[in-house]
C-alpha positions as CSV (number, residue, x, y, z in Angstrom):
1,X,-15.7,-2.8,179.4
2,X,-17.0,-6.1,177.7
3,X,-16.5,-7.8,175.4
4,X,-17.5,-11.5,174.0
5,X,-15.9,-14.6,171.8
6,X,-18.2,-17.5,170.2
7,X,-17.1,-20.9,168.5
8,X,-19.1,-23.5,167.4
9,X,-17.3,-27.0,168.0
10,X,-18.4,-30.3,166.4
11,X,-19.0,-32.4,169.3
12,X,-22.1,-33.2,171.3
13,X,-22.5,-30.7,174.2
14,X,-22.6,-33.5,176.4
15,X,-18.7,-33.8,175.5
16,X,-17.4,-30.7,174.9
17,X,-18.4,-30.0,178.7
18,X,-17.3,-33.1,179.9
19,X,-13.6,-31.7,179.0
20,X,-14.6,-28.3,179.7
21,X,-15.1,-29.0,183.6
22,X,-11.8,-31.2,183.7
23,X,-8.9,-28.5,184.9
24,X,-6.5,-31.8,183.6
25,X,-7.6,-30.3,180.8
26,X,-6.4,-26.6,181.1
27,X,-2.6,-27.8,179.9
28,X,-4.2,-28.9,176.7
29,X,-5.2,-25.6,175.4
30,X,-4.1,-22.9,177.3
31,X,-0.7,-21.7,176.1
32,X,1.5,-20.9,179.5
33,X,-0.8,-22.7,182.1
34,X,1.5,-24.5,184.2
35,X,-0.8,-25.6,187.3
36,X,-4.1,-25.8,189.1
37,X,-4.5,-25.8,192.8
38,X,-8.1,-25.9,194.7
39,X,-8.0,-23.6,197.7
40,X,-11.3,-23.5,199.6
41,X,-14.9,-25.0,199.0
42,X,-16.5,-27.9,197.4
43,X,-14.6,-28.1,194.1
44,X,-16.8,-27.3,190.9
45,X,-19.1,-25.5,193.1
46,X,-20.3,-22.1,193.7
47,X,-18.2,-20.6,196.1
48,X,-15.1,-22.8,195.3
49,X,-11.8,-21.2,194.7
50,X,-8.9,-22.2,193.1
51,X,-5.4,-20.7,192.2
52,X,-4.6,-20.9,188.4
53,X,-0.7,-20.3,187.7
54,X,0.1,-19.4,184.4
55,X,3.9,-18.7,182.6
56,X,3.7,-15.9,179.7
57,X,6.7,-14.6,178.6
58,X,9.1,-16.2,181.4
59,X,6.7,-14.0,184.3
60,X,4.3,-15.9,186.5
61,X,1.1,-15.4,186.4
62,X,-1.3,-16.0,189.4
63,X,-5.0,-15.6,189.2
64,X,-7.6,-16.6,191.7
65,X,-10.3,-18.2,190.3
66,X,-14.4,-17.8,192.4
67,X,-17.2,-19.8,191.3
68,X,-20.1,-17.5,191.2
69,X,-22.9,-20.1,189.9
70,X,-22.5,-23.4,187.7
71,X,-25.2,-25.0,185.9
72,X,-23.6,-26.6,183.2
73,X,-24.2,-28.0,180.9
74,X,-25.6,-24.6,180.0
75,X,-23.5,-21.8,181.7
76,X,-21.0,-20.9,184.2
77,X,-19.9,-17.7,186.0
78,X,-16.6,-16.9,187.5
79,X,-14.6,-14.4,188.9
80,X,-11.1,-14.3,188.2
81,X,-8.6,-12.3,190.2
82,X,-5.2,-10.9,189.7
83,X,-3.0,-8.0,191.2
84,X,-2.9,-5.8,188.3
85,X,-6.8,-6.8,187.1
86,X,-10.2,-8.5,188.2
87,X,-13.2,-9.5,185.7
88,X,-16.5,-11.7,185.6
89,X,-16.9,-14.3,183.0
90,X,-19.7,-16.3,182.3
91,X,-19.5,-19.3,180.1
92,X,-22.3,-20.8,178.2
93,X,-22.6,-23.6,175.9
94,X,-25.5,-24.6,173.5
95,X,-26.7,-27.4,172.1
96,X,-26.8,-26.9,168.1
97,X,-28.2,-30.8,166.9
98,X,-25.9,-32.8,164.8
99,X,-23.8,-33.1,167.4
100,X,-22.9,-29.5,167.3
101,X,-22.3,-27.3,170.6
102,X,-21.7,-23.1,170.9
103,X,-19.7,-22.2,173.3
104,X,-19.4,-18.4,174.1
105,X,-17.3,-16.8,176.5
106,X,-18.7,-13.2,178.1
107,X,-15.9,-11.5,179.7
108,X,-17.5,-8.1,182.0
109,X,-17.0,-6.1,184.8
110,X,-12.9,-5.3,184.4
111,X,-11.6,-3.9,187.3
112,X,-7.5,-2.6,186.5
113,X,-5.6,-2.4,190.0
114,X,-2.6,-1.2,188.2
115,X,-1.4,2.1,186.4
116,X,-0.1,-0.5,183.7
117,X,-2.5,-2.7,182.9
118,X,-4.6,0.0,183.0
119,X,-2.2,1.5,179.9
120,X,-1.8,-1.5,178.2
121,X,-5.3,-2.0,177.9
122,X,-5.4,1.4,176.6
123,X,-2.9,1.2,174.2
124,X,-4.3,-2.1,172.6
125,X,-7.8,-2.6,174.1
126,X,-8.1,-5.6,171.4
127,X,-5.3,-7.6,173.3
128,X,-7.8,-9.2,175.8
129,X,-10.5,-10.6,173.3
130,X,-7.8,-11.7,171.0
131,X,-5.9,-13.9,173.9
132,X,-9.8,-15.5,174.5
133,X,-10.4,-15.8,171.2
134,X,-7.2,-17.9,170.7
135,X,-7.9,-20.2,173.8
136,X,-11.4,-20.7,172.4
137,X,-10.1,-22.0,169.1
138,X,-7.3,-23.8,170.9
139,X,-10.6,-25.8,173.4
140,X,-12.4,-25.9,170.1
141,X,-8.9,-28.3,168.4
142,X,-8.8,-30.1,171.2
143,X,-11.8,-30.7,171.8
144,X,-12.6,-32.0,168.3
145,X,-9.6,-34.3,168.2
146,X,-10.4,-35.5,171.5
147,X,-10.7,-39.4,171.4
């Protein structure tokens, strides 16, 4: 399965990565993250993995984040880990003029480890792309009333 989520932000590209790459900046538009810890490799580069902890719904959420390749400001691929579910996401952001910047979001390659997520994703396959789609909007808020 793949899917994909787009927003255009009004803010120079130059910016909106800026607060992109900043994992300071996860708190500020991520509903439930709770913490970031780097685990092995140069951080921000390929190879570099980090543990992102999240809290939905009073259960804990771990995931294991891999830098695949980085090249912003244009585009960055990850791998993001959990027990119950693994997937590639590559990020890219585009320079629109006027001080406007697309960011898309390509989520691919889901892997379900898990009976139940493998149901769940069954029962409402939307659930995924609509969770992205809201942290896009959120970076897209925060980003624009960033100072």
């Amino acid at each position: 399965m793949m899917f994909s989520c787009k927003v255009e932000i009004n803010k120079p590209v130059q910016k909106v990565v800026e607060l992109f790459d900043n994992p300071d900046n996860l708190k500020k538009w991520q509903d439930g993250f709770t913490s970031y810890e780097h685990l092995s490799g140069a951080p921000g580069t390929p190879g570099a993995k980090s543990k992102l902890v999240y809290n939905n719904r009073n259960h804990v959420i771990e995931l294991t984040e891999t830098i695949i390749s980085k090249n912003l400001p244009s585009e960055m691929n990850a791998l993001y880990e959990h027990t119950h579910m693994s997937n590639t996401m590559r990020t890219r952001f585009e320079d629109l003029g006027d001080n406007k910047t697309s960011y898309e979001m390509i989520v691919d390659n889901i892997k379900f480890h898990k009976l139940m997520a493998r149901v769940m994703f069954r029962l409402n396959p939307g659930m995924f792309r609509k969770q992205s789609q809201k942290w896009m909007d959120n970076f897209k808020a925060f980003v624009e009333n960033e100072q």
